[in-house]
N, C-alpha and C positions, 0 to 999 in steps of 0.2 A: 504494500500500500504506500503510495508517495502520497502523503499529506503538505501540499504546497503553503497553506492558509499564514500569514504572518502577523505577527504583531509587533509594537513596539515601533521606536520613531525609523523614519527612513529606513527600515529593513530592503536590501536588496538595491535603493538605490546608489546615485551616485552621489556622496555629501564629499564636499568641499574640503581633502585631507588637511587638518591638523599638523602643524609643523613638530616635529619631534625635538626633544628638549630634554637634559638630564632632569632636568626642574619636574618633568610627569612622569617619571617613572614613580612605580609606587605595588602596586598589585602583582608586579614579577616579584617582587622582592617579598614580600607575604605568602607568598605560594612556596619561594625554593627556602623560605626558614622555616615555614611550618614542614614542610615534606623532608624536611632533612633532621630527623631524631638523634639521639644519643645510640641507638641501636646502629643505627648507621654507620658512624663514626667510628664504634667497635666493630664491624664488619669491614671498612679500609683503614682500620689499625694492624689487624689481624690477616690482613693479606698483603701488607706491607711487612711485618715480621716474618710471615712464612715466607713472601717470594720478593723480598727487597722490591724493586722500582720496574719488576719485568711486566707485571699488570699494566701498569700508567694508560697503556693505550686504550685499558680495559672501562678506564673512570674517565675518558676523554669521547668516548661513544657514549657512555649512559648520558652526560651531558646533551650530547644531541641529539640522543631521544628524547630526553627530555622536555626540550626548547621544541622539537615537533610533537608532542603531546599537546602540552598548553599553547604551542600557538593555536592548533586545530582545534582547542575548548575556545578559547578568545576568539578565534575565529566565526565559528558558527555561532556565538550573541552578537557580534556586531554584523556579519553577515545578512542574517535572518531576522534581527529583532526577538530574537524566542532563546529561552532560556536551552540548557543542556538536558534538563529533564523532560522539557516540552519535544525538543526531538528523541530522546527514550521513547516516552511514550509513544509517540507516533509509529516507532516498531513494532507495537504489539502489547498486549498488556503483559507478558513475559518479563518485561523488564521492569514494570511498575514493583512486579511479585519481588524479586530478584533483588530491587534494590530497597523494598521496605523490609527485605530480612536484614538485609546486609546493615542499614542503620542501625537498626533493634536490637542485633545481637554484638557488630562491630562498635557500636558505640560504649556498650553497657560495659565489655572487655577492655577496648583501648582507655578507658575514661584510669578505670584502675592504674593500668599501664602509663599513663603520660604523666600522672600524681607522682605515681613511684620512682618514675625516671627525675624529674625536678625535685622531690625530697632528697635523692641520696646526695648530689654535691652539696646542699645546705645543710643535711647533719655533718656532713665531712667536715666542712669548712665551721660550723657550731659546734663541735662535738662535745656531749654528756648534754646539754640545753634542753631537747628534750626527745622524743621516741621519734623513730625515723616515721611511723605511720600520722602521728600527727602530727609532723614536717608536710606528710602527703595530704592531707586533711585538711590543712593551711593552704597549701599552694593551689586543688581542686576551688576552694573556697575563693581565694582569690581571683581568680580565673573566671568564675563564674560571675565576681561583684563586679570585675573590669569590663565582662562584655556584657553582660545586663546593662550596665547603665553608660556606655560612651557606643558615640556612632562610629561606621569606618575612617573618619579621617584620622579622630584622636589612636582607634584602633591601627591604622596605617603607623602613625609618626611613633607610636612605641614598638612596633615590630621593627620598622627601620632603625632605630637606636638598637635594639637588641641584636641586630642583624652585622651592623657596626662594631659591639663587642665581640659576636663570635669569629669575623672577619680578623680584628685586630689580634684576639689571642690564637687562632691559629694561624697565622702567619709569622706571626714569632716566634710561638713555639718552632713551625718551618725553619726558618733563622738561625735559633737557637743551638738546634741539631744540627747545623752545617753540613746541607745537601750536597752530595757532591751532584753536581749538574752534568757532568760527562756522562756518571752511570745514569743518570737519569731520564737521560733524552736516548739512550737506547731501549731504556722502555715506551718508546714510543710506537716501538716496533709489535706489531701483532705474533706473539709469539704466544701456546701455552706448554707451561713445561706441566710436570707429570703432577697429576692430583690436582688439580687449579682450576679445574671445569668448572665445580662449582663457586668458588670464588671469583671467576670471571664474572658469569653471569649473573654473581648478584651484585657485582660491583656495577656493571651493565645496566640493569633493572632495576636495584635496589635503591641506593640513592635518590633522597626525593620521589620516590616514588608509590602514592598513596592517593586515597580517595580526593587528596588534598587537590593534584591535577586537573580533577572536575570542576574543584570549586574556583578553579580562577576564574571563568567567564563571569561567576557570580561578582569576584570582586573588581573584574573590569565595569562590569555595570554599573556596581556600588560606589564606584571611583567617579560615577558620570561620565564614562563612557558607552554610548549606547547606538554607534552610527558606523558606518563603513570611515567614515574622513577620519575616525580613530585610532584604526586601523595599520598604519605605519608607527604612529605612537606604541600602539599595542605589543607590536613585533619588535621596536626597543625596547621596551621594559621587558618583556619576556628573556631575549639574548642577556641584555647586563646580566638580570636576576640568576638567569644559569652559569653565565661564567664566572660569577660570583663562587654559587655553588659548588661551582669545576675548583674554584681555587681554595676553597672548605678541603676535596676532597684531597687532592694532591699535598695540600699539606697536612694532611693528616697523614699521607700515605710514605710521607719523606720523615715524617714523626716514625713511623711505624717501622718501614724501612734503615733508617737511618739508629733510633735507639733502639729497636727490640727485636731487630733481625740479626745486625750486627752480633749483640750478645746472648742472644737465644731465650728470650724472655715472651713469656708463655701470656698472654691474657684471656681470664675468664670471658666467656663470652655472654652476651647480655650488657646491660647497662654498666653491671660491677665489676666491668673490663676497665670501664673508665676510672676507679677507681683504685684499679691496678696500676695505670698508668703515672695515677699522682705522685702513687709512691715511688713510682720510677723517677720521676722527675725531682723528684723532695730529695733524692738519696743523690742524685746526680747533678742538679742546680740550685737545688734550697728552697726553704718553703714557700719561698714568695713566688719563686715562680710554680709552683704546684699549686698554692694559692689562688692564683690566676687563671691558671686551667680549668678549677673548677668552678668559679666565676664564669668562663666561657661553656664548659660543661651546663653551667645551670641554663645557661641563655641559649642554648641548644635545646634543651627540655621544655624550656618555658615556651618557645615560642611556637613547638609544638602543641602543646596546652592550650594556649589560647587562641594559637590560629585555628585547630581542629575546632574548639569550643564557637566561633567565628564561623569558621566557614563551611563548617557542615551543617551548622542548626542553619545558615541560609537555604543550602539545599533540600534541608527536611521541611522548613517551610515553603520554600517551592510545591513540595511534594503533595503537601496538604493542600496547600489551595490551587493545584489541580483537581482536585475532588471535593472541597469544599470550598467556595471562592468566600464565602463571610469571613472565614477563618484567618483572612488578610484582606482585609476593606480596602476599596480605591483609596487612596490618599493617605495610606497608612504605610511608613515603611516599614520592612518584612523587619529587622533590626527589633521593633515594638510589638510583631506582631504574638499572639496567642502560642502559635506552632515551633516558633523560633523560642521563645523563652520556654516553652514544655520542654521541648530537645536538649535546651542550656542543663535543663533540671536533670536531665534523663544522664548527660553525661555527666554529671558530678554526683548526685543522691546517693543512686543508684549500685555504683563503683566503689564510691567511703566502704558499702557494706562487703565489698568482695576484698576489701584489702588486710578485713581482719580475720577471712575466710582462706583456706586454701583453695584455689582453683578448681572447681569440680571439671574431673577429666571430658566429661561430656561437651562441655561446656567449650571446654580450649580445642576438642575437635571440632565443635559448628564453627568456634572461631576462625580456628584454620581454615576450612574449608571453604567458609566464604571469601574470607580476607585473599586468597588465593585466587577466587576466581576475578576480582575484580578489576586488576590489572588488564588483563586479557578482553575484560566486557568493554573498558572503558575503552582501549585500542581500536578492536575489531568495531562497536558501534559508530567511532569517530569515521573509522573508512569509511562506514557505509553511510550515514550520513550525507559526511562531503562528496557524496559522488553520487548522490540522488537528488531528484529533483526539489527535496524538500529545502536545498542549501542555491542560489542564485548562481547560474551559471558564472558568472565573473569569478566567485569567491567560491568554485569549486575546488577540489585537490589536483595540481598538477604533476606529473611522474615523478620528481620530488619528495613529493608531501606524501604522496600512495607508496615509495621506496620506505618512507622512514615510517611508516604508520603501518606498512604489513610486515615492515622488519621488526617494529616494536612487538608488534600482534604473536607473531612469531614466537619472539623470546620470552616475552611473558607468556605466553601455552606452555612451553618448555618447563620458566619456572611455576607455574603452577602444577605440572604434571610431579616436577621435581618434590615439592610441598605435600603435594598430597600424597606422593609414595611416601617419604619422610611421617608423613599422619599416621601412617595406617602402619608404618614398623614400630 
């Protein structure tokens, strides 16, 4: 079914491009700090210690899948004038299904998860003060008073400042460790040596890579951009934003490479890798700079927290008022509305109580399961999409955009297949 019908200002026509200016960027940079977690970071820590600088090539692609992910979300709002879930739905109601699990149950999981991640560098850094869970208790809370009551601009300009510390401390710590750049730029080379498949591909996939991609068309909207003429703006902020990220990864990878390869220093994997690390750093540069790390550590955490707690209750209120339109009144931004602060609630309440609970196993398998397939939804829907009539012929995908959108499709099927064999051992 090609459902053409559009909404929203100048969908599909010709609006008068907006000149691009460092000054508008704003919503690439919300996107690659929320999608880029403390998980992450221990994932190109950890493949910087086993395979020193031979990956590099491996975090210099995920970036530009990356940048073709969200262009092609920001694409089709300003294209079309129609949200991401308005062309969802137009598929079929398959994916209505699909992505009201995928909130319900990813939300309820990660909420726990993103607390727990911003508690452990603030007990580190407070230690005895007081219990690590209500450090997580505190931060869920916080999270929730910040985006309850500020709209996206004030929400933009503290993700930006937080985006700024983790930029500054991983680049030093890069420094710090004195890369050597000869071996480094032969990792540029696509090679993989033995055992490294999987750290390829999740260095590939994984980075920045989460339901957070969908929501950037939301927050090119919420930015006030709603027109084709924004268009070139769009695709600046999207590139900074990721080469940004590219430069998160790499120096985390020359950190990882350079201290923990070098002397065969093993890190936990999960969050309390990062806390391995400090100690490496405390033992080898002093506390101030471990200090610092974790400082960067937390603003890695946090602005997961908040961008997630942001930009996914946008999308769950979209959702809602596809089926109930009262449920977000004309003139009411979605920010205020009913559906948006339920969701706010949904991700913080609901999680406090999983954190004082172990995990029930069933639980972390629907988790998986879903959280696996979305990658791959979000890919393959974007293709099909852009190459139907539902998207204006101008602002269709060109051989380009269909290269880098059925290669992403691809690797994420992969890892998903990889995730779900991993579930079920």
């Amino acid at each position: 079914m090609a459902e053409t019908t559009q909404t929203g200002t100048g969908a599909g026509e010709n609006q008068a491009p907006r000149k691009p200016s460092w000054r508008s960027i704003g919503p690439g940079m919300v996107v690659a700090a929320t999608g880029v977690g403390a998980g992450d970071l221990v994932a190109t820590l950890i493949a910087g210690s086993k395979f020193g600088y031979t990956l590099l090539w491996a975090a210099v692609i995920g970036c530009l899948v990356k940048i073709s992910l969200a262009e092609a979300a920001g694409r089709w709002h300003l294209a079309t004038g129609r949200t991401l879930f308005d062309g969802w739905r137009s598929l079929g109601p398959w994916t209505s299904v699909y992505f009201a699990g995928y909130v319900v149950v990813w939300g309820f999981v990660y909420g726990a998860a993103a607390m727990s991640s911003s508690a452990l560098p603030l007990a580190a850094l407070f230690p005895g003060v007081m219990d690590l869970k209500v450090w997580a208790v505190l931060c869920g809370l916080s999270g929730l008073v910040f985006v309850w009551f500020n709209r996206y601009a004030v929400f933009e300009k503290v993700m930006t400042g937080l985006v700024g510390v983790m930029f500054a401390v991983t680049v030093y710590l890069a420094i710090r460790v004195t890369p050597h750049l000869g071996s480094a730029l032969t990792g540029l080379a696509p090679v993989l040596p033995d055992g490294s498949l999987v750290y390829t591909l999740g260095l590939i996939g994984g980075v920045g890579g989460t339901i957070t991609l969908a929501a950037y068309g939301y927050w090119v909207n919420a930015k006030g951009w709603t027109d084709t003429g924004w268009m070139r703006v769009m695709r600046l902020d999207n590139r900074i934003a990721y080469l940004t990220t590219g430069v998160f990864v790499v120096a985390m990878l020359f950190v990882g490479a350079e201290l923990l390869y070098a002397s065969g220093v093993a890190l936990a994997k999960g969050d309390k890798g990062l806390l391995d690390l400090s100690g490496v750093l405390e033992e080898r540069y002093g506390a101030a700079t471990a200090k610092l790390f974790l400082v960067g550590f937390f603003a890695t955490s946090y602005t997961s927290l908040i961008g997630v707690w942001h930009g996914v209750s946008l999308m769950f209120a979209d959702f809602a008022a596809k089926y109930r339109p009262s449920l977000v009144p004309a003139g009411t931004g979605p920010e205020r509305s009913l559906p948006f602060r339920a969701y706010l609630l949904w991700l913080t309440f609901p999680p406090i109580g999983l954190l004082f609970l172990d995990q029930p196993f069933g639980l972390v398998i629907v988790y998986g399961v879903v959280g696996a397939l979305f990658m791959p939804f979000l890919a393959l829907t974007l293709l099909w999409l852009l190459n139907s009539a539902r998207t204006p012929a101008a602002w269709r995908n060109g051989m380009l955009s269909n290269a880098m959108l059925g290669a992403a499709g691809l690797l994420f099927v992969v890892l998903c297949v990889q995730q779900l064999w991993d579930l079920a051992g």
